[in-house]
PLY file of the C-alpha trace (Angstrom):
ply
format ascii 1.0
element vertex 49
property float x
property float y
property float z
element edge 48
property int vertex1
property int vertex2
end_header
19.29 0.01 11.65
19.78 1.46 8.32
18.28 4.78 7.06
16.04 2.15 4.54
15.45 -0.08 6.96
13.09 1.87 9.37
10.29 2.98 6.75
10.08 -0.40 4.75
9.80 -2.54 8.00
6.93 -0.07 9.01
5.26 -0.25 5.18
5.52 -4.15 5.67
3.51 -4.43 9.06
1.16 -1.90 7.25
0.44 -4.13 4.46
0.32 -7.15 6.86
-2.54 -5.35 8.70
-4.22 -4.52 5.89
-3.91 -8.73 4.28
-1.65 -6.85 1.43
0.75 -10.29 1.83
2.21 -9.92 -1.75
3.17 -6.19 -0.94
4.80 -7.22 2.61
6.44 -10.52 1.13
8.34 -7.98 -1.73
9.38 -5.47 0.97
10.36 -8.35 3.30
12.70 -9.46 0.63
13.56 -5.80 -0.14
14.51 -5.49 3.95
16.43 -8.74 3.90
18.62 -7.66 1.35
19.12 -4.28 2.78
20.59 -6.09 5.49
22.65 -8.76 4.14
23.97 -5.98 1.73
27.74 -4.37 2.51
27.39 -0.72 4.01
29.33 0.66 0.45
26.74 -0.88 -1.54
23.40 -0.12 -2.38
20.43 -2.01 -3.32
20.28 -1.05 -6.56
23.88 -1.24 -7.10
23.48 -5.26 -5.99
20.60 -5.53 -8.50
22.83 -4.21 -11.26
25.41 -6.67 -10.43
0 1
1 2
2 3
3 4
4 5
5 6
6 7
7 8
8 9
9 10
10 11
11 12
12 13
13 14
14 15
15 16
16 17
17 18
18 19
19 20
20 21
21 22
22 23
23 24
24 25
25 26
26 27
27 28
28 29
29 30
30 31
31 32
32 33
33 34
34 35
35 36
36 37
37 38
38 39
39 40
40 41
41 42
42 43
43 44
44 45
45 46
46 47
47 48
């Protein structure tokens, strides 16, 4: 688990308690690129790209 990874997973399940589904779908796609992304690359290094 990445440094990232720990507080936006626990910001999602907040927002999916609280019916905030646009907030957890945007960091669910924020955490699934996190993972997918190389460990020398960032995310906003892959969004400059």
């Amino acid at each position: 688990m990445t440094a990232l990874q720990e507080p936006v997973q626990a910001a999602m399940w907040q927002a999916l308690n609280h019916y905030a589904y646009r907030d957890a779908g945007f960091l669910a796609e924020r955490l699934y690129a996190e993972i997918r992304l190389p460990k020398h690359q960032s995310v906003t290094q892959r969004a400059l790209v």
